[in-house]
N, C-alpha and C positions, 0 to 999 in steps of 0.2 A: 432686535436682530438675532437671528436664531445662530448660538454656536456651530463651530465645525465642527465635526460627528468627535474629531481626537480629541479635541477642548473639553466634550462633555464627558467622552469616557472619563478622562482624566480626575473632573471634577467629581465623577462617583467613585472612582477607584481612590482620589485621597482623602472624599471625604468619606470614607465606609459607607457608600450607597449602593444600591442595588446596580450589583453587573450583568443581570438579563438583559438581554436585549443585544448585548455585546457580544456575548461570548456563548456559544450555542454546543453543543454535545450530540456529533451524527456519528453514530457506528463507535468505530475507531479513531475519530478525528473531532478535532476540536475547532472551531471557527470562530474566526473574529472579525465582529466588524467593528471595526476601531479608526478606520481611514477614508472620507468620503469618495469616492468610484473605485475602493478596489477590497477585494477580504482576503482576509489570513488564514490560511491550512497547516495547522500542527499537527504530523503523527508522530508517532514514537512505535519500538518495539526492542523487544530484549532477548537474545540469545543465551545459553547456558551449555555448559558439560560438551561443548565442541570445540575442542584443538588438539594440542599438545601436550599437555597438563597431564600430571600422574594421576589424578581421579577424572579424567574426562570420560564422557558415555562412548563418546563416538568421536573417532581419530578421524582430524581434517588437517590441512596446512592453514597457516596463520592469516595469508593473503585470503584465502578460502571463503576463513569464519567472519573477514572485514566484508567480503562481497555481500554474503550470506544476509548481515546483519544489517549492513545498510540497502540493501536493495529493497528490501520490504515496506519501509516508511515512504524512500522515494517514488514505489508506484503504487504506494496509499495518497499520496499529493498528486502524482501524476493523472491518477485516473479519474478523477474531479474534477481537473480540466484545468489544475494549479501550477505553477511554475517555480518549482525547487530550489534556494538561494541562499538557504543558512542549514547544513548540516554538523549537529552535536554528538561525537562520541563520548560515551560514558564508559572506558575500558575500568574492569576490574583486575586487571593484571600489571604487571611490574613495564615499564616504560623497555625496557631490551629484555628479552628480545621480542617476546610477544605481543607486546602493545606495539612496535615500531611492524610488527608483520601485519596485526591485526589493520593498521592503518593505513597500510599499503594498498589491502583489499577495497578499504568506502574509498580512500582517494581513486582507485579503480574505476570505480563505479559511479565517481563524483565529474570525472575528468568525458564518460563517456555519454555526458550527456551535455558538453559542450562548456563543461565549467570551469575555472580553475579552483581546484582544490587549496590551495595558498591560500585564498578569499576565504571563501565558506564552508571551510572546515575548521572548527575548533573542538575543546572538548580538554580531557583530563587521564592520568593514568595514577595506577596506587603507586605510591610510592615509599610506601611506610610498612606493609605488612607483606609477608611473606605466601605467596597466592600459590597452590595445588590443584586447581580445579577454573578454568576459562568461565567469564562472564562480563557481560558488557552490553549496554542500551546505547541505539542509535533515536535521535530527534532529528526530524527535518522540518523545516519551516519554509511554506511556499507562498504562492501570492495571485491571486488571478482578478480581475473585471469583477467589480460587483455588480452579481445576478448569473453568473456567469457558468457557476458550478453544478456539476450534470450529478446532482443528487435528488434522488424522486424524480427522476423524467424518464422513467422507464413506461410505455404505454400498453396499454389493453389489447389484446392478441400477439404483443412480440413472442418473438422466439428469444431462449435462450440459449447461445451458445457458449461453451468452455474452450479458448484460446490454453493451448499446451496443454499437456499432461499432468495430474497430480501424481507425487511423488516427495519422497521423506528420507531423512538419514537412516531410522532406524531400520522399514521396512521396505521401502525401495530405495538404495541408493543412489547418489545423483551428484554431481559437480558443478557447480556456477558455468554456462557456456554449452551446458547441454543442450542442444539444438532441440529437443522436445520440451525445454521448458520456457516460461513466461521471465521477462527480467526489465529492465527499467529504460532502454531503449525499444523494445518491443511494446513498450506501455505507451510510450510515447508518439508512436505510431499508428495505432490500434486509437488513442482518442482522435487523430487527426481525420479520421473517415467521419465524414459526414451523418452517413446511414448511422452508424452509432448513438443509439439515445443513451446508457449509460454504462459502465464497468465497476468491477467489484474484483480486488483480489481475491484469491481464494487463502485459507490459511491452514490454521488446525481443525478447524470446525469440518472440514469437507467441504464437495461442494452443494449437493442439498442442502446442508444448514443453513451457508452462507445464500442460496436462490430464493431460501424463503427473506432472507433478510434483503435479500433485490429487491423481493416483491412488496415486503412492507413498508418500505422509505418512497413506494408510491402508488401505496395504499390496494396494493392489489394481490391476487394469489397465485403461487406456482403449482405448477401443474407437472410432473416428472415425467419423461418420457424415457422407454428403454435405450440406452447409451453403451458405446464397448468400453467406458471408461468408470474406473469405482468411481460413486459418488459420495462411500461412507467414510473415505477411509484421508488423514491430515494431506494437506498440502505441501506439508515445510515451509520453506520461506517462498509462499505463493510463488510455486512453481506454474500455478495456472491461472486463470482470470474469468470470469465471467460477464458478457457482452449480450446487453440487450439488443435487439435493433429489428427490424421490420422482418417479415416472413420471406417476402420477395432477397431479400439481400443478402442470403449463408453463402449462397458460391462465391458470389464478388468479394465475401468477409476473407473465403478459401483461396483467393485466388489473389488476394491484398498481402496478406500475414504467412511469412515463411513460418511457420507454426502450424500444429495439429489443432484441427479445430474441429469442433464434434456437438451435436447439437444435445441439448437436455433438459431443455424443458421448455415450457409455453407462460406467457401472462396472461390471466386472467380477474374479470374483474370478479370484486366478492359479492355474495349474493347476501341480500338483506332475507332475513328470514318475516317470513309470511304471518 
C-alpha cells in the first residue's frame, strides 16, 4: 500500500533522502507538495532604509513600511491562484515603537483580505540591540488545489497587459492606497476573471524583465510593444502586475479592474532554428 504523499515526505526529510519532488523553486516562490490534493506557496520579501530611523534612505510612516512589506509576498501567493494563511514578520527593529507601527501596517493588509490578523500573524522583533536604520522581512504561506496553480499557462498569441502603474520611493513617489497602483486586494480580483491565463507581479526588475520571465515559465517569447508606461525602470513593492489573457479580452480586463491598464507586449511562440 503506497504511503500518503506527508508520510513519504516525512520519511525523506528524517531520513536525509532526497527532497525533489517536494519542494520545487519557480521565480520567487517555493512549492510544496507535501499534502495529497492540495500544495504549499512560500514567498518571502525584505524591505530596508524605509521609515523613521536616523539612517533611513527614504522617510515613510511606520504603518506605511508594514503595508509596503507585507503586500508584496501576499500577491506573490495571490497571483498563483494560492490562498494566504500564515504570515511571518521578521522586524529588525525595537518592539515600540516602530515594530508595534510597522505591524500595524501587514495586520492592515492581512485584515483586508478577509483574515484575522490574531490567527496568522506571527513573527519577532530586536529586542537586544539598539537599531538606526529600519529593516524587516515578510513570509507568507498560502495553500491552493493541487494542479491548481496558474504558473506556465500563459499561451501562444496572448497579450500582455500591465494592471497599475510602476512606481518607486526613490524616483517616483507613491503611498500604499494610491488609486494607480496594484495591492493585494486588487490581486485578488484580477485572478478571479476567468479570461486570465496568468499574473506576475512586477518588482525591481521592471516590467520587461519580469514579461520575459512570463514568457519563459511557459516556454514561450515576448514580444514588446510601444506602451506610455516605462518598462525599464523598478516597481517598488509591485506597484504593478502583469496579466496574460486572450487578445479578444483587454477592454473587458479595462472595464473589470478600477486600475490603469496598458497593454505591453504579445506571447509568442520560440522558433527552432533551422
Amino acid at each position: 500500500m503506497k504511503l500518503p504523499l506527508t508520510s513519504r515526505f516525512f520519511e525523506a526529510l528524517s531520513g536525509q533522502g532526497s527532497l525533489e519532488g517536494y519542494i520545487q523553486r519557480r521565480r520567487d516562490l517555493v512549492i510544496l507538495e507535501i499534502l495529497d490534493g492540495y500544495t504549499f506557496v512560500l514567498a518571502c520579501d525584505s524591505n530596508a532604509s524605509i521609515g523613521l530611523k536616523e539612517h533611513d534612505y527614504v522617510r515613510h510612516s511606520w504603518k506605511e513600511v508594514g503595508r509596503s512589506a507585507a503586500k508584496v509576498p501576499l500577491m506573490e501567493v495571490l497571483a498563483v491562484g494560492a490562498f494566504p494563511f500564515i504570515v511571518v514578520d521578521n522586524l529588525c527593529v525595537e518592539p515600540e515603537p516602530s515594530g508595534a507601527g510597522i505591524l500595524e501596517g501587514i495586520r492592515f493588509e492581512v485584515e483586508r483580505l478577509g483574515l484575522d490578523p490574531d490567527l496568522v500573524v506571527t513573527g519577532s522583533a530586536e529586542k537586544n540591540m539598539i537599531t538606526t536604520q529600519t529593516g524587516l522581512g515578510v513570509t507568507v504561506l498560502g495553500i491552493a488545489p493541487q494542479g491548481s496553480l496558474r504558473l506556465g499557462t500563459s499561451q501562444p498569441g496572448d497579450m500582455v497587459a500591465c494592471v497599475g502603474i510602476p512606481k518607486n520611493a526613490p524616483e517616483r513617489p507613491y503611498e500604499e492606497g494610491d488609486p494607480e497602483i496594484m495591492d493585494p486586494p486588487a490581486t485578488k480580483q484580477l485572478r478571479s476573471l476567468e479570461f486570465i491565463h496568468e499574473i506576475l507581479p512586477v518588482g525591481s526588475h521592471g516590467i520587461a524583465y519580469e514579461m520575459g520571465v512570463l514568457a519563459a515559465d511557459s516556454h514561450l517569447v515576448a514580444r514588446e510593444v510601444d506602451t506610455a508606461i516605462p518598462t525599464r525602470v523598478s516597481a517598488g513593492a509591485s506597484t504593478c502586475v502583469l496579466a496574460s489573457l486572450p487578445v479578444d479580452c483587454l477592454e473587458e480586463l479595462k472595464t473589470k479592474m478600477n486600475k490603469p491598464v496598458n497593454l505591453v507586449g504579445w506571447m509568442e511562440m520560440q522558433r527552432i532554428p533551422q
